[in-house]
Every structure is written in C-alpha cells, then in structure tokens.
GUGULO-565919 format. One record per residue (C-alpha): x negated, z negated, y; residue in one letter. Coordinates in steps of 0.2 Angstrom, whole numbers, padded with zeros to 4 digits, always signed. Layout:
% residues N
XZYa...
//
This chain:
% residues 64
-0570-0393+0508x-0586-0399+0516x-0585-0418+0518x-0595-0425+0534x-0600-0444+0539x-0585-0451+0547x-0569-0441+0540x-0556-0451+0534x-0547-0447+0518x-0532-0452+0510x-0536-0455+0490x-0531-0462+0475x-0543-0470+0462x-0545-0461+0444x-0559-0473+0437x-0572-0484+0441x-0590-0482+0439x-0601-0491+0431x-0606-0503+0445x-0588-0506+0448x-0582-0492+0464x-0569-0483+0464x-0571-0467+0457x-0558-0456+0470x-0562-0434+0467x-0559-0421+0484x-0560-0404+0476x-0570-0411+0460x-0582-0419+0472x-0583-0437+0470x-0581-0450+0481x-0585-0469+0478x-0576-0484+0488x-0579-0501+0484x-0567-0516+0483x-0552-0503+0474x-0543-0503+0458x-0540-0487+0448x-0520-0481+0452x-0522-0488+0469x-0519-0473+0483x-0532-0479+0500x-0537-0471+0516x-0556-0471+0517x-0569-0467+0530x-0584-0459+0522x-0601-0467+0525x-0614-0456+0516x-0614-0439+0508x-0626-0432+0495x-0628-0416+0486x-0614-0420+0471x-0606-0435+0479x-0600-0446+0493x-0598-0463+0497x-0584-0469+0508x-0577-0489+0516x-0561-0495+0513x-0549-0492+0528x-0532-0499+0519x-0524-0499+0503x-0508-0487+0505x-0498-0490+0488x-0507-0504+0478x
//
C-alpha cells in the first residue's frame, strides 16, 4: 500500500516514540500521530510521507 498526503486511515497505536507520537504500522510502514495513547484505535489524515515513514493528524479517537 502506497500512502499519499491526505488519505485517511483507520489505526490503532502500538507504541510511542521517543518524542511522544503515536507509533500506528500500515503494512510495517510506520505512521506517527500526535496527541494518542498506545491501545487507542484513531482515524487519521496523513500529512507528510517519507521514504520509511509517514506522519499523519488526528481526525478522532474511535475506541479510546
């Protein structure tokens, strides 16, 4: 899956990094979204892609 500025994706959060995103994987590729805590499932709009990640804005929180 190729991911392009604008998609929305539905998530959950596995982890979070070391600056304190949301660590979220589509097909192994990661994704980072702020202002999430690990376990929580989000919809997200993807703001920037680069070559082994992406970075994406929280839309809504679907199951805290």
């Amino acid at each position: 899956m190729t991911l392009s500025i604008g998609d929305k994706l539905t998530l959950t959060i596995n982890d979070i990094a070391f600056g304190g995103e949301g660590v979220a994987r589509v097909d192994d590729f990661v994704v980072f979204v702020p202002f999430v805590l690990v376990g929580e499932t989000v919809d997200a709009e993807v703001t920037e892609v680069k070559k082994n990640f992406a970075r994406a804005r929280l839309l809504r929180v679907v199951q805290p």
